[in-house]
Backbone of each chain as ProteinMPNN parsed JSONL, in Angstrom:
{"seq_chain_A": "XXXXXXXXXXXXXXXXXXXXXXXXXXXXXXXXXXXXXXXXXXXXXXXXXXXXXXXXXXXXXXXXXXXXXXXXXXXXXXXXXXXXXXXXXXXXXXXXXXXXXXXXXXXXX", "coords_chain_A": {"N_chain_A": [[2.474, 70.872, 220.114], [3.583, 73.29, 218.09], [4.248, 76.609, 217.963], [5.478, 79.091, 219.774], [5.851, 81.602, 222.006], [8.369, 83.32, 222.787], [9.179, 84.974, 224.54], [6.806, 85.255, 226.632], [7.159, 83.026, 228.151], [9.332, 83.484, 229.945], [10.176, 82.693, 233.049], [11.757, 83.759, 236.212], [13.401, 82.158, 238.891], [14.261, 82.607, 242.202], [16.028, 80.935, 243.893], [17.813, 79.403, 241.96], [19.1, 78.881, 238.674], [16.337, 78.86, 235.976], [15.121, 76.149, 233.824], [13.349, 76.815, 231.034], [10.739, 74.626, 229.593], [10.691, 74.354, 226.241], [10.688, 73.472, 223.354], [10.398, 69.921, 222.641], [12.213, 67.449, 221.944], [12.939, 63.858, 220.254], [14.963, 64.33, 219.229], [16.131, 66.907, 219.474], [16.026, 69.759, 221.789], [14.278, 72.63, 223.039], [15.252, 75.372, 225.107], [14.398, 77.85, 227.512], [16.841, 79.637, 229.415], [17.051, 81.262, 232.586], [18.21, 83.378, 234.298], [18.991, 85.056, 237.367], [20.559, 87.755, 238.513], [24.295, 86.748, 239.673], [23.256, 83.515, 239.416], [24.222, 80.195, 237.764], [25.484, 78.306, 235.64], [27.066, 75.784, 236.411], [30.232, 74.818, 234.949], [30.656, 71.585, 233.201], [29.985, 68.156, 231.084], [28.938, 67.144, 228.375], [29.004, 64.252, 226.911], [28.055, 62.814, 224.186], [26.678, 64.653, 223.409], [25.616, 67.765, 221.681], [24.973, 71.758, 222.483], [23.688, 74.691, 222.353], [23.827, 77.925, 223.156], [22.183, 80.86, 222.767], [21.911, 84.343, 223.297], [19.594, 86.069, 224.768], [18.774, 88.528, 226.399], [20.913, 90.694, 228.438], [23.553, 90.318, 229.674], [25.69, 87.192, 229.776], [28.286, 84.983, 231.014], [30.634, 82.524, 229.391], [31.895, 79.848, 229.58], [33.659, 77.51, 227.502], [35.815, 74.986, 226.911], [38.949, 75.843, 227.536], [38.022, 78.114, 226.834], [37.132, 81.313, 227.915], [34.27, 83.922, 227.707], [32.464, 86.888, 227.993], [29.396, 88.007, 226.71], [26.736, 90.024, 224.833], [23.266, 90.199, 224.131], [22.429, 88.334, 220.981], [24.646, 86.841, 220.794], [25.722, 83.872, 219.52], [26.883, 80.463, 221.263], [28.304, 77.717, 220.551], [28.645, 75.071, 222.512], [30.818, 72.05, 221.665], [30.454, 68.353, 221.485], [31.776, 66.568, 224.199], [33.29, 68.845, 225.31], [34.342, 70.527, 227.915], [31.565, 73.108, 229.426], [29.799, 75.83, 230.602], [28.02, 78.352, 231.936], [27.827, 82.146, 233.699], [26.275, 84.668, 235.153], [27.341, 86.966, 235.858], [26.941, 89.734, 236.35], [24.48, 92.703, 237.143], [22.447, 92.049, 236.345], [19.554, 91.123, 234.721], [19.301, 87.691, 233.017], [19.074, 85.942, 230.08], [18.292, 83.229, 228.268], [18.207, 81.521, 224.944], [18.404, 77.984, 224.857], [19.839, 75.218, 222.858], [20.075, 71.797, 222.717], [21.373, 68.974, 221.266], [21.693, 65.514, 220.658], [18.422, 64.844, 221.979], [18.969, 64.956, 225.645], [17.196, 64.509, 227.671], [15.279, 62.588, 226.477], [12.417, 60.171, 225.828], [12.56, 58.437, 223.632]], "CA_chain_A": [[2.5, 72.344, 220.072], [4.797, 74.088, 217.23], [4.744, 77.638, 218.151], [5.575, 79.297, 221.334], [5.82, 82.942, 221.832], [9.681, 82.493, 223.908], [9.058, 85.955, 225.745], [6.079, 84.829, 227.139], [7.729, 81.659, 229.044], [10.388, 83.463, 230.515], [9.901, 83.195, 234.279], [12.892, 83.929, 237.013], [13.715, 82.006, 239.94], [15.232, 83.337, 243.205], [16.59, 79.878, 244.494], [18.139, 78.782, 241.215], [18.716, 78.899, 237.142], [15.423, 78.647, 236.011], [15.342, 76.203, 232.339], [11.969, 76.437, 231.082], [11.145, 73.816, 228.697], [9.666, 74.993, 225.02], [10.028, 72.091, 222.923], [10.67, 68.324, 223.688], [11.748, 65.661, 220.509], [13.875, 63.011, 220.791], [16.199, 64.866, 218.087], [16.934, 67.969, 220.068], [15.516, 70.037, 223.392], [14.568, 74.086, 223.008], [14.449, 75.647, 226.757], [14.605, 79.268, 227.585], [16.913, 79.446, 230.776], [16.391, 82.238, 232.791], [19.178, 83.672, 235.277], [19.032, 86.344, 238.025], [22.207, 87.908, 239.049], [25.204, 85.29, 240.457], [23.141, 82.416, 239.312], [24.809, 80.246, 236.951], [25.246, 76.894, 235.231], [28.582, 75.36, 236.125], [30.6, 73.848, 234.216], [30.061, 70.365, 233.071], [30.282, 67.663, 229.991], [28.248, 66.196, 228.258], [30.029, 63.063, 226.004], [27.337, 62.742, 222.87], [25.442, 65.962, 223.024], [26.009, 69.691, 221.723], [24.911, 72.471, 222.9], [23.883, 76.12, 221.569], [23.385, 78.96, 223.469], [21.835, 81.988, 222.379], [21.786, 85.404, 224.408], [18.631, 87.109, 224.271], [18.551, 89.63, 226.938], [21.841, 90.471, 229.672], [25.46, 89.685, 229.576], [26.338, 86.048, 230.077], [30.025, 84.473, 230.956], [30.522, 81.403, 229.235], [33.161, 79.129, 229.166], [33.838, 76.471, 226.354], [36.914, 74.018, 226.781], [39.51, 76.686, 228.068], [38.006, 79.331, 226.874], [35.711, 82.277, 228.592], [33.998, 84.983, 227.12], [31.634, 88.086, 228.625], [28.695, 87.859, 225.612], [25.629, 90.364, 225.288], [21.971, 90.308, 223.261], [22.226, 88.661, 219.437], [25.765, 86.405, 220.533], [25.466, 82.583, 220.109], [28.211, 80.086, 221.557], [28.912, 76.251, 220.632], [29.724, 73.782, 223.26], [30.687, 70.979, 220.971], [29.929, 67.133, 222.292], [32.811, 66.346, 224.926], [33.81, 69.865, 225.951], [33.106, 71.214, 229.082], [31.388, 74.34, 229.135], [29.224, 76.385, 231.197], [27.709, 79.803, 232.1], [27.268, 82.632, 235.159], [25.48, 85.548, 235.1], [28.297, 87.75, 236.911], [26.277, 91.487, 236.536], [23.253, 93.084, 238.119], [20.826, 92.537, 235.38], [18.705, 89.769, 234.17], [20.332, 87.503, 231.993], [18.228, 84.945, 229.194], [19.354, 82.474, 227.271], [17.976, 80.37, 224.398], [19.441, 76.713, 224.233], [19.251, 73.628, 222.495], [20.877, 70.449, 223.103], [21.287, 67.605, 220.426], [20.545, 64.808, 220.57], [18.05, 65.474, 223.163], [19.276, 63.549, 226.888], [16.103, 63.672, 228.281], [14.015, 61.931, 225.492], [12.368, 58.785, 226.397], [12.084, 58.44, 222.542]], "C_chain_A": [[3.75, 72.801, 219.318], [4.955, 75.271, 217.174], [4.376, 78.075, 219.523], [6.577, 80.224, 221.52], [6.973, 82.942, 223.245], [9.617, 83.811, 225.279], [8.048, 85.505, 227.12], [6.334, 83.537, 228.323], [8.735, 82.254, 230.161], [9.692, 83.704, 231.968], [11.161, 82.662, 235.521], [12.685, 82.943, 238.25], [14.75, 82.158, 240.742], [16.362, 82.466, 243.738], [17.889, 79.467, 243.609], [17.681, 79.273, 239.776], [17.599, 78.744, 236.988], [15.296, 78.258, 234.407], [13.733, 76.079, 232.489], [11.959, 75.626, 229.741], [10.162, 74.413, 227.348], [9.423, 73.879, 223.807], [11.286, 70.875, 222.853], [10.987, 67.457, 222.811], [13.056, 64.961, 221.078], [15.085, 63.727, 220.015], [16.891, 66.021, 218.759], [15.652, 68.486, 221.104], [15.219, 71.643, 222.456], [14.29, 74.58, 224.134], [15.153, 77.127, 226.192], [15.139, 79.467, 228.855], [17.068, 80.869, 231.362], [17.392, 82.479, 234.067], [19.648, 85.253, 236.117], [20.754, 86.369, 238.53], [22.944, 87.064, 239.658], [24.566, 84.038, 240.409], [23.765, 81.994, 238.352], [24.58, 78.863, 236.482], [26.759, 76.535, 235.703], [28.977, 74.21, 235.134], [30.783, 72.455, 233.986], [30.234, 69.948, 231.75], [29.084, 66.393, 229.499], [28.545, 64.986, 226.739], [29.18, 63.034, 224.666], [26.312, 63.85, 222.873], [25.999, 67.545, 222.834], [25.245, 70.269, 221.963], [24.628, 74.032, 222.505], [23.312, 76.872, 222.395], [23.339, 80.277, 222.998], [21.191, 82.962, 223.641], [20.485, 86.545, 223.974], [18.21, 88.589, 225.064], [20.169, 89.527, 228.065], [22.99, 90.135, 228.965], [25.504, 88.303, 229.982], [27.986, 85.882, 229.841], [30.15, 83.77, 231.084], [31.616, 80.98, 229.335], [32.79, 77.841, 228.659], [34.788, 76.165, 226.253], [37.783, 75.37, 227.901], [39.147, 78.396, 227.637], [36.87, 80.492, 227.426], [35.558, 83.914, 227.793], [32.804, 85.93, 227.641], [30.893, 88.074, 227.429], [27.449, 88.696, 226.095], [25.04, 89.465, 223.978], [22.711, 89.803, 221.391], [24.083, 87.186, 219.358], [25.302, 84.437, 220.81], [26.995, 81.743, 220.413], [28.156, 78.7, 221.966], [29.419, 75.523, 221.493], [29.745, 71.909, 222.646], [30.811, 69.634, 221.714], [31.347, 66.911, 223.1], [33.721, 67.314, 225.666], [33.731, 70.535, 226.886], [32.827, 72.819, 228.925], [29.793, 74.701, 230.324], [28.496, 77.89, 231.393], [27.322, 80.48, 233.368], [26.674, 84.19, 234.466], [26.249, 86.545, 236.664], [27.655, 89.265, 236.87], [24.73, 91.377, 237.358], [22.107, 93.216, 237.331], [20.723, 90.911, 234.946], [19.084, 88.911, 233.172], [19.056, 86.049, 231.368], [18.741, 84.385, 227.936], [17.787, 81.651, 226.298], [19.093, 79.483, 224.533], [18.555, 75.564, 224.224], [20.191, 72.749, 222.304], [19.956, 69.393, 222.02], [21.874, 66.25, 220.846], [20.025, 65.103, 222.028], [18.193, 64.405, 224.48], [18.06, 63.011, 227.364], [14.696, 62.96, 227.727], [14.144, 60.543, 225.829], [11.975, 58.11, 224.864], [13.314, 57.346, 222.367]], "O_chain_A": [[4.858, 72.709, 219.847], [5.827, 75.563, 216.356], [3.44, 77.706, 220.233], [7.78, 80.027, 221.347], [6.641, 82.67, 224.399], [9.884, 83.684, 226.474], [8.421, 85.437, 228.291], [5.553, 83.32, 229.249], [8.95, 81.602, 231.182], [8.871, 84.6, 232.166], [11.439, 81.478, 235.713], [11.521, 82.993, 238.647], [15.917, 81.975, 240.396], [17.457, 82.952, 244.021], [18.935, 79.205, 244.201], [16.606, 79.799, 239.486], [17.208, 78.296, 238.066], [15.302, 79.16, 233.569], [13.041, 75.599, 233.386], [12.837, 75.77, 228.891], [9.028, 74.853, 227.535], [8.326, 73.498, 223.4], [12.511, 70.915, 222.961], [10.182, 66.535, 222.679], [13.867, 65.297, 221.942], [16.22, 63.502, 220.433], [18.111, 66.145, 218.652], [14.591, 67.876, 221.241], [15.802, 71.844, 221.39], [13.125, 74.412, 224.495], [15.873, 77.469, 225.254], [14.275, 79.534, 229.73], [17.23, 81.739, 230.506], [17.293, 81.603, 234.927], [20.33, 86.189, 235.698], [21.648, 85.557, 238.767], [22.263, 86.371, 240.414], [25.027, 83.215, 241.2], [24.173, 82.904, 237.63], [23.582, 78.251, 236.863], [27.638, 77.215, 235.175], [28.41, 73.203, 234.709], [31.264, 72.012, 235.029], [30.577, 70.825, 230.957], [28.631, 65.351, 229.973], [28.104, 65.257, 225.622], [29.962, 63.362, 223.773], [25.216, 63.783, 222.316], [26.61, 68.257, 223.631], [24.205, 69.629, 221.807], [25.691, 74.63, 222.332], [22.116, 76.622, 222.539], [24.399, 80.872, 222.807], [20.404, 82.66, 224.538], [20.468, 87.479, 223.172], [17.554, 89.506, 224.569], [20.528, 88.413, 228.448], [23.169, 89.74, 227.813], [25.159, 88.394, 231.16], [28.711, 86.359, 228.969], [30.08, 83.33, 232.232], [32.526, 81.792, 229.168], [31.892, 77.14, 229.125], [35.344, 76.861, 225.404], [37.221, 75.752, 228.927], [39.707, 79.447, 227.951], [35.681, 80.271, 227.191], [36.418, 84.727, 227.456], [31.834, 85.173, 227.614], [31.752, 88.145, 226.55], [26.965, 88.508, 227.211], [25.568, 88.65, 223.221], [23.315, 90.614, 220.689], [24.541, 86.751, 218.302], [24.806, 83.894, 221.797], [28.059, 82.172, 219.966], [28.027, 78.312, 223.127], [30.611, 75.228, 221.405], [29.063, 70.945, 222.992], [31.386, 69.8, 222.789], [32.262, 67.188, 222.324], [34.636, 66.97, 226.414], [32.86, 71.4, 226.782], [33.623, 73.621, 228.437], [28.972, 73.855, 230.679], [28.756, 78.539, 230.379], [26.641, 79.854, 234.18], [26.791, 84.533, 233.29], [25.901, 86.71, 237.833], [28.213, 89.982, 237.701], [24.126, 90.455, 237.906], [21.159, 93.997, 237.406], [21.498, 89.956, 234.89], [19.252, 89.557, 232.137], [18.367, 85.374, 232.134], [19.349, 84.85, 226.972], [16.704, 81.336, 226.794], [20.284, 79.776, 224.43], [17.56, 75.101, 224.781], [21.185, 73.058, 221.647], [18.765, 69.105, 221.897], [22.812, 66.377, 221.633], [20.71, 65.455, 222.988], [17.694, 63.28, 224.457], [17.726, 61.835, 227.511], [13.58, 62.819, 228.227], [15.143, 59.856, 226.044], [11.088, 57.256, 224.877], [13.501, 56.796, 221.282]]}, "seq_chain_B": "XXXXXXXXXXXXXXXXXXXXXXXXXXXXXXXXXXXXXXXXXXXXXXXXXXXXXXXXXXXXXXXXXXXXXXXXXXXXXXXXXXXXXXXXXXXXXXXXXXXXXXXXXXXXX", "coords_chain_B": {"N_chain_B": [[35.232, 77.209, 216.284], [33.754, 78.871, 218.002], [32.174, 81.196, 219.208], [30.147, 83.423, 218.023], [28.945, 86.36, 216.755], [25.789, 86.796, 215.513], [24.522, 88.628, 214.752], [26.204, 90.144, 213.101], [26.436, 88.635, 211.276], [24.719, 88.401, 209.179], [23.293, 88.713, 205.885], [21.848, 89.751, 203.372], [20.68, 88.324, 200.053], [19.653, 89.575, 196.947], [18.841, 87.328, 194.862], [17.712, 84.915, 195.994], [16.712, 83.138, 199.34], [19.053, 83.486, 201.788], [21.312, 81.162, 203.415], [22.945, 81.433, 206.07], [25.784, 79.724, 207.184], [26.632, 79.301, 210.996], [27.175, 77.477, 212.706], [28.077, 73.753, 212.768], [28.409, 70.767, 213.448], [28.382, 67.255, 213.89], [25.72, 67.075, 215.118], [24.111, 69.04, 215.376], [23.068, 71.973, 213.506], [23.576, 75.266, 213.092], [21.831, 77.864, 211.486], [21.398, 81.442, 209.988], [19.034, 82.497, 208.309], [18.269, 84.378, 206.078], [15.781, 86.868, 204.284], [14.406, 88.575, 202.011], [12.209, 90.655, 201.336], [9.17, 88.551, 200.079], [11.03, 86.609, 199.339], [11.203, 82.47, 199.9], [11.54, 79.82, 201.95], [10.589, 77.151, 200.41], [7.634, 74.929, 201.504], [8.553, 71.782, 202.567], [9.676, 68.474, 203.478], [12.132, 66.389, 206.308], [12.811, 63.416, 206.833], [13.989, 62.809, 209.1], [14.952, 64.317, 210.964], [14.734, 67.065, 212.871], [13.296, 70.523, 213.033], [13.913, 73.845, 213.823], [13.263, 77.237, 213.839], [13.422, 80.492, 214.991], [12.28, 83.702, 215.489], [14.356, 86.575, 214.677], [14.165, 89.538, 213.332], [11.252, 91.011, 211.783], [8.309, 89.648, 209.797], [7.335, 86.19, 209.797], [6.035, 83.858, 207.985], [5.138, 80.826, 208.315], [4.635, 77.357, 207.517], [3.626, 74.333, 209.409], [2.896, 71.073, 208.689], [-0.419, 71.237, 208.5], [-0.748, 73.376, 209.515], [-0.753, 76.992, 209.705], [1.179, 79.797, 210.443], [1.464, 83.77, 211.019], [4.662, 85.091, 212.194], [6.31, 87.115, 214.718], [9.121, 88.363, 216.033], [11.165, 86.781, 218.871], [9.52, 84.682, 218.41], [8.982, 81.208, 218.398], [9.295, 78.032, 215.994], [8.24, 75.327, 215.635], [9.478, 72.04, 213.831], [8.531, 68.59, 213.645], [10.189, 66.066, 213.335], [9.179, 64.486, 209.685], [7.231, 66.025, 209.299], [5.978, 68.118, 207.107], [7.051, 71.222, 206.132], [7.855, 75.238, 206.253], [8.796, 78.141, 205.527], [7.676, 82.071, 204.485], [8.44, 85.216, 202.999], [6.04, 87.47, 203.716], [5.976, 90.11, 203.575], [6.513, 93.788, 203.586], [8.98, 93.976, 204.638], [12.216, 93.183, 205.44], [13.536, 89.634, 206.808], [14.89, 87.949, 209.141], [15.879, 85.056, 210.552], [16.841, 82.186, 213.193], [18.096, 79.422, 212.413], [17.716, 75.903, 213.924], [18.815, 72.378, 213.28], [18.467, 69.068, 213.259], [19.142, 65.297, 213.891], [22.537, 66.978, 212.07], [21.993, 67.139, 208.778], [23.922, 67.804, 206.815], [26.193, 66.729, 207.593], [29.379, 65.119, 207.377], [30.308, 64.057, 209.352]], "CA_chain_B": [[35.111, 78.355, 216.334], [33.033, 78.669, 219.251], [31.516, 82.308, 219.642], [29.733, 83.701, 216.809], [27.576, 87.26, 216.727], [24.952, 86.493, 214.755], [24.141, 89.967, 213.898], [27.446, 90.384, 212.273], [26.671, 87.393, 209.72], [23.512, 88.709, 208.23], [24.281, 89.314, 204.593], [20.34, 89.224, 202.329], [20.942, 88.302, 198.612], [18.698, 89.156, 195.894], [18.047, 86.074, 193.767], [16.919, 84.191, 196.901], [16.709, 83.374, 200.885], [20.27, 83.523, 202.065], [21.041, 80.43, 204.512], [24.527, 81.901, 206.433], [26.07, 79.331, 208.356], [26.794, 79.822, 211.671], [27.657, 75.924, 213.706], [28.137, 72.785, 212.021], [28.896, 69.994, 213.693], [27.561, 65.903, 213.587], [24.368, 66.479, 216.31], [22.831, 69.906, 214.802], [23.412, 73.199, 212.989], [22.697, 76.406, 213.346], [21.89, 78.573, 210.348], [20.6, 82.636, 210.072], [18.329, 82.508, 207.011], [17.707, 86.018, 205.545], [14.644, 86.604, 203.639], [14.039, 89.551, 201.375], [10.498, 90.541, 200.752], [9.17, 87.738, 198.735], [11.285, 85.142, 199.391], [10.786, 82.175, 200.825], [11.88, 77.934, 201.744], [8.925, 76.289, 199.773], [7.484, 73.473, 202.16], [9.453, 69.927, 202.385], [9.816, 67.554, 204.798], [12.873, 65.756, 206.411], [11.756, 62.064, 207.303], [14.354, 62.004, 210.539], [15.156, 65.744, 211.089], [13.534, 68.341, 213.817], [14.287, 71.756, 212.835], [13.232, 74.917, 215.089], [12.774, 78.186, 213.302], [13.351, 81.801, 215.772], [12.714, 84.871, 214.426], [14.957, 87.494, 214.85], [13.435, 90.42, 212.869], [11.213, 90.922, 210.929], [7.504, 88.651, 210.52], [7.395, 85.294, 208.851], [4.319, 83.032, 207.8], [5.335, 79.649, 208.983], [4.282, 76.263, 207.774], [4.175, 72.81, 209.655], [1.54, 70.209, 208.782], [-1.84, 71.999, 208.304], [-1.067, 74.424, 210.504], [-0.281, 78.333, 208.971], [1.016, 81.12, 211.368], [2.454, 84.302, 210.616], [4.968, 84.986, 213.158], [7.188, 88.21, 214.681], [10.292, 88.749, 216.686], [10.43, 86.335, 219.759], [8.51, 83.434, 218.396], [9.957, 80.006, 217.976], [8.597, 77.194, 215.726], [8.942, 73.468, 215.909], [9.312, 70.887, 212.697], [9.143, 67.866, 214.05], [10.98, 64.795, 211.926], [8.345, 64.049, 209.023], [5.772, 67.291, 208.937], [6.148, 69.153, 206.365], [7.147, 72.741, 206.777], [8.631, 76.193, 205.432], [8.748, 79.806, 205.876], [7.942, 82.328, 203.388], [8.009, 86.702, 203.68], [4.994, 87.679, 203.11], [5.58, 91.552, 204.01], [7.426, 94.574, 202.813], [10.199, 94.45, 205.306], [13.556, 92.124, 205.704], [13.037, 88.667, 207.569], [15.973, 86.945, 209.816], [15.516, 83.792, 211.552], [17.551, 81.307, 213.403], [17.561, 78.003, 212.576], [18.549, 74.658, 213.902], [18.33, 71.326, 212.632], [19.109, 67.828, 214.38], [20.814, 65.872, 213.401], [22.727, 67.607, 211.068], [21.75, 66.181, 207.384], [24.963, 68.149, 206.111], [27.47, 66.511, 208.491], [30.39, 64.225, 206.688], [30.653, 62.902, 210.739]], "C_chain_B": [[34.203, 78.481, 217.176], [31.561, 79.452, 219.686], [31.051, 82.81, 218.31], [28.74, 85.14, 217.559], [27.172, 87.346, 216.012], [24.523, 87.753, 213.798], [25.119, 90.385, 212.807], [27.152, 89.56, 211.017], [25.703, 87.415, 209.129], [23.79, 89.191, 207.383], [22.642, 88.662, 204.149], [21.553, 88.493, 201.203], [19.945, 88.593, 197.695], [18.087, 88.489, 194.919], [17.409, 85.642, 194.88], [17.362, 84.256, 198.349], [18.365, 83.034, 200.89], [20.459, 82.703, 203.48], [22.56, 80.701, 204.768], [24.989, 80.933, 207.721], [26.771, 79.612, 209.621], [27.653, 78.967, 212.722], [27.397, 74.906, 212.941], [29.088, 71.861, 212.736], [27.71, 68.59, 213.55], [26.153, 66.13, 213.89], [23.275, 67.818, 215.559], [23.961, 70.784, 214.232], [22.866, 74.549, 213.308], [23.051, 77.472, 212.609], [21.616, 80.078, 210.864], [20.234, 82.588, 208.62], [17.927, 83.964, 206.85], [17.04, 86.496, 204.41], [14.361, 88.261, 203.433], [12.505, 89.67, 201.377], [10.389, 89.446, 199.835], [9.594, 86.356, 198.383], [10.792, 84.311, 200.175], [11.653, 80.445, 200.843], [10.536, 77.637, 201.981], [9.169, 74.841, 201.426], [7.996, 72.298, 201.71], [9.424, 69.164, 203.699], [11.349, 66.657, 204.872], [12.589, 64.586, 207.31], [12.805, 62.023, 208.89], [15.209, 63.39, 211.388], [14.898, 66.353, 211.631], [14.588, 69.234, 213.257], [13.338, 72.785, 213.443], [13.758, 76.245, 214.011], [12.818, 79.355, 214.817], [13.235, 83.063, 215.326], [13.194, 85.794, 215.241], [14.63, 88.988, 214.849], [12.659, 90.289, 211.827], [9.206, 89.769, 211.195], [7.236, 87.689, 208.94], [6.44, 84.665, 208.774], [5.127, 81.702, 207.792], [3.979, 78.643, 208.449], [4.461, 75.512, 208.62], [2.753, 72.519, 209.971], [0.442, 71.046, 208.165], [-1.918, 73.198, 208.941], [-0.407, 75.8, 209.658], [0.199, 79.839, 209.721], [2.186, 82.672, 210.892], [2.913, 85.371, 212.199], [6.457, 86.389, 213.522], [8.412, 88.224, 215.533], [9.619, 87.726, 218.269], [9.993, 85.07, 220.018], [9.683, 82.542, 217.977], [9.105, 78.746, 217.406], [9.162, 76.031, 215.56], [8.236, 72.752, 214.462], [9.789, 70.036, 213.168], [9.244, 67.099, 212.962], [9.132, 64.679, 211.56], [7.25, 64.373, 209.083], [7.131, 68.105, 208.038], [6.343, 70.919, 206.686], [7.853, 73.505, 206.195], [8.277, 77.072, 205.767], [8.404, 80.602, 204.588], [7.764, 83.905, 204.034], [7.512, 87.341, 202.879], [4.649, 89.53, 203.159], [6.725, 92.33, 203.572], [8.85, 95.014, 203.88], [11.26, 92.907, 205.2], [13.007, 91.001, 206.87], [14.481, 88.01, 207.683], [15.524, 86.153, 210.736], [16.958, 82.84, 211.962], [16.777, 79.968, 213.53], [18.534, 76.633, 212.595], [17.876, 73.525, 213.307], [18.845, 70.358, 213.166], [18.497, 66.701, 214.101], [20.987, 66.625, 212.331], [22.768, 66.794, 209.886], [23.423, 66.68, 206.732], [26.3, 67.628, 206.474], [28.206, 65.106, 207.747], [30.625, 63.257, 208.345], [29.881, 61.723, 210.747]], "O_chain_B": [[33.413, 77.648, 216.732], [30.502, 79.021, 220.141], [31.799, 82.486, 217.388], [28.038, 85.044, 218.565], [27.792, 88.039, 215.206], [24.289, 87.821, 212.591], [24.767, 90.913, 211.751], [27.601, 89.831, 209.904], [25.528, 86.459, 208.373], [24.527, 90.17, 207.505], [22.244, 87.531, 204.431], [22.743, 88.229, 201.378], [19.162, 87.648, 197.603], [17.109, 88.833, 194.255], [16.239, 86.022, 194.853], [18.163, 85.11, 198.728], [18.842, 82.341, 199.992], [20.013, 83.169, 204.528], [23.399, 80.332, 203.945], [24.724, 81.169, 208.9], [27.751, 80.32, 209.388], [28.549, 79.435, 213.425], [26.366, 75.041, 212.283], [30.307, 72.025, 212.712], [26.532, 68.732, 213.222], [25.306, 65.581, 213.185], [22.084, 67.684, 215.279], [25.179, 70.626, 214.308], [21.738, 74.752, 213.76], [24.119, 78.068, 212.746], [21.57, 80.186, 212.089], [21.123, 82.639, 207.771], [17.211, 84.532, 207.675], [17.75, 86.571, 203.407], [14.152, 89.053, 204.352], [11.75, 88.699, 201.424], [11.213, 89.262, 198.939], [9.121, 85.444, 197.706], [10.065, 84.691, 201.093], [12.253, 80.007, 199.861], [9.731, 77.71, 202.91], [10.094, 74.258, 201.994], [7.868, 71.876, 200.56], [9.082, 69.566, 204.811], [11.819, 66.234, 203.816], [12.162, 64.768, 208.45], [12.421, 61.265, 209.781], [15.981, 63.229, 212.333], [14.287, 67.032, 210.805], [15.796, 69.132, 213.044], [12.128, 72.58, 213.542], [14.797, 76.016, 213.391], [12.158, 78.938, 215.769], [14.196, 83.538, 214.721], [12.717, 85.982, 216.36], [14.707, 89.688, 215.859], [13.047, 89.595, 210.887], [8.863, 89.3, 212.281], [7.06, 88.014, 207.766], [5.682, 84.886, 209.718], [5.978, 81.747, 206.904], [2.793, 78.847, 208.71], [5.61, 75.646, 209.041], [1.893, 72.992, 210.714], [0.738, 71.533, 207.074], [-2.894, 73.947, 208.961], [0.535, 75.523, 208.915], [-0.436, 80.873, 209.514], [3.365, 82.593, 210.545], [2.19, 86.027, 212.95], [7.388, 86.554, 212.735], [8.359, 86.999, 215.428], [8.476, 87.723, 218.728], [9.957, 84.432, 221.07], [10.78, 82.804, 217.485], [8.231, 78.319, 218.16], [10.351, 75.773, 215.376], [7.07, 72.81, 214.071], [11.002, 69.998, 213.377], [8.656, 67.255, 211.891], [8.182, 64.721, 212.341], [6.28, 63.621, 209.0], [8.31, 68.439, 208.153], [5.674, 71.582, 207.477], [8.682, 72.965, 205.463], [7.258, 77.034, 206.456], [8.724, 80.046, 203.537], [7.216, 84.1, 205.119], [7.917, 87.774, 201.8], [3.589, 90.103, 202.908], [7.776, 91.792, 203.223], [9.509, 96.054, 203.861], [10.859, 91.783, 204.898], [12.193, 91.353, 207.725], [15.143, 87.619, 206.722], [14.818, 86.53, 211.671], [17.943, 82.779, 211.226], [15.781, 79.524, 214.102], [19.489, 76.292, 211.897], [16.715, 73.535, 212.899], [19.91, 70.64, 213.715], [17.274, 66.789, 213.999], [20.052, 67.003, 211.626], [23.494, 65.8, 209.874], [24.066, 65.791, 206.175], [27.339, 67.933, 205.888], [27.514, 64.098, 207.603], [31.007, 62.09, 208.425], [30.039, 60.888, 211.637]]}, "name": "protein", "num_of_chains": 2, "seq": "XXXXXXXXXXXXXXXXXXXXXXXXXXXXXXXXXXXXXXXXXXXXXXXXXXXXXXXXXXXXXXXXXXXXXXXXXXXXXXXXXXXXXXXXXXXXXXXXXXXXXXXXXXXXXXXXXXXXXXXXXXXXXXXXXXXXXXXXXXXXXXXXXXXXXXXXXXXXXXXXXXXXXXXXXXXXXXXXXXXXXXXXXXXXXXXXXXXXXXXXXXXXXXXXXXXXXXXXXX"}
């Protein structure tokens, strides 16, 4: 499957981040993660893989090595291979991310 | 450089599609291609390459393989390594897309 309409996927969970997966190669990942208020990703490293997040709806507050930034709609933000980096969803509105991770971890390729 | 707003780095050109980089490191890239009426990236293939296609604004007609879609704000398309594929704008308005690629073919790492 090579196209896939990203609005259409987005669906929230109450418990937890919610990544949904859009497409799968061994070369890279594309998920759409999906974050209701105070959920978040913490921060974390991952040694041979980068990272791109793109903000498509909401404020996200990322942090990348030492640094943190408050980001709306249209802002993307590099976590290059060995850096830790993360994201929360500190406001009262719906927050959606594209990201894609190279090389992809969970390819059985 | 970490944080980038994408909207900020949209610049057309009129001889041809305008590929504005955006992330460049070893594992992927991540371009904003900006497509005048008219223009377009003729179909090619990269034998070890996935590259993902988002459009921003704007609606693009999308190759990969046999397949032909023309595609609007939202959508996300998948080239996996060794299908052929390309974009072209087939309509009287401006066309921005984001696009990654993995690995990066341009990377000196």
């Amino acid at each position: 499957m090579s196209f896939v309409n990203v609005r259409e996927r987005i669906e929230f969970r109450p418990e937890k981040l919610n990544k949904v997966s859009l497409f799968d190669v061994p070369e890279l990942f594309l998920d759409v993660y999906c974050l209701e208020p105070g959920q978040a990703q913490q921060p974390h490293v991952h040694a041979n893989n980068a990272k791109i997040y793109y903000v498509l709806d909401g404020e996200g507050t990322f942090v990348v090595g030492t640094e943190e930034r408050a980001l709306g709609p249209g802002n993307a933000v590099l976590a290059p291979a060995g850096e830790p980096h993360g994201v929360r969803n500190a406001t009262e509105q719906r927050l959606t991310l594209l990201v894609t991770m190279a090389p992809n971890p969970n390819s059985k390729g």
